[in-house]
N, C-alpha and C positions, 0 to 999 in steps of 0.2 A: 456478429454476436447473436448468438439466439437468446438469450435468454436477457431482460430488460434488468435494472436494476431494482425497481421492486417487484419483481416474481422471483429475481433469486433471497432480496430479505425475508417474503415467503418462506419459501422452500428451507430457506435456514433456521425462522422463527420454527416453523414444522419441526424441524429436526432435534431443537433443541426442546422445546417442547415435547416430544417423544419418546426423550429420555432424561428427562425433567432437572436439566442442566440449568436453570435461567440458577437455580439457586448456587450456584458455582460461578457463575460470570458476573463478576463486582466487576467494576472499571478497572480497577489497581490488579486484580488477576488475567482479566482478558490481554490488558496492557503487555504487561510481562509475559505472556503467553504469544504476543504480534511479534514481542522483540526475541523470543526463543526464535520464532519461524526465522526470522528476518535473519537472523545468526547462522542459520544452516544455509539460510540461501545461498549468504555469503562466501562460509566452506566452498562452497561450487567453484569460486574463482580464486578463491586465496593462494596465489601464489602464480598464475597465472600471468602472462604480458597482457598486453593492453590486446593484442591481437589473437591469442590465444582467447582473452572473453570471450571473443565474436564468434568463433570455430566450434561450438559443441554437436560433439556426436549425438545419434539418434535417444540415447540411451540417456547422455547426460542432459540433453532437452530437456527429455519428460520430467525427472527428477528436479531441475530448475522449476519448471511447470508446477510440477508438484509443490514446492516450498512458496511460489509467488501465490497460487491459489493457499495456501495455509496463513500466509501472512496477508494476502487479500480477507479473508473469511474472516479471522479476528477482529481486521479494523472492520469490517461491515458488523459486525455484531457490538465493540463498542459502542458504533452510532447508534443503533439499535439501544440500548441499553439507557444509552445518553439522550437517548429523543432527537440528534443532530441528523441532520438532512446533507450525506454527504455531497452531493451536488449541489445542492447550493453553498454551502460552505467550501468548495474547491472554487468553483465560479467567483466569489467572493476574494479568494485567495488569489486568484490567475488578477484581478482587474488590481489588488494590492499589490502585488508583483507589479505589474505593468507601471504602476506611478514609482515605485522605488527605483525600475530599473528597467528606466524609457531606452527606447531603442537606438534612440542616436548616442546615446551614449555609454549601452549595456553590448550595442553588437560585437561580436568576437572577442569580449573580453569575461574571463573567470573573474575578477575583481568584486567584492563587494560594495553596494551600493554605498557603502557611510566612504569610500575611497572619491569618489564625483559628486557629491551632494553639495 
């Protein structure tokens, strides 16, 4: 990755500031605007086999590409907005994870953790 995770909130802060957007990015619209992206992403595979996901052409790459960075960008500007530090708040999530759904008895299975508790 070239670019760190704070030189790209930079670069975003910049951008948005540029074209003096902050005043449009509430939490409740940025929100809605992750789950717009998140929805086209989707289109991508709708309808697709499980092995058709894995296969996309050069063309359908980029445009996945394309929606993952749109639906990447909103949650980094939420954080932004929100003062959340998304790193550590994933880090914090991955060590909650891990207690709910210890590995000797999360390996290989889809199950919910309230199923073995």
């Amino acid at each position: 990755m070239t670019d760190s995770l704070n030189e790209l909130n930079k670069k975003l802060q910049q951008f948005v500031d540029e074209r003096d957007w902050a005043q449009f990015h509430s939490p409740k619209n940025l929100s809605m605007a992750m789950i717009v992206e998140a929805a086209e992403l989707v289109e991508h595979f709708q309808w697709n086999t499980e092995a058709e996901s894995y296969q996309l052409s050069a063309d359908k790459r980029e445009q996945v590409g394309h929606e993952l960075a749109d639906t990447f960008v909103y949650l980094l500007r939420i954080a932004q907005v929100l003062n959340i530090d998304l790193l550590e708040a994933a880090n914090a999530k991955i060590a909650l994870n891990a207690k709910k759904y210890p590995a000797d008895k999360a390996r290989g299975s889809n199950a919910k953790y309230t199923e073995y508790l």
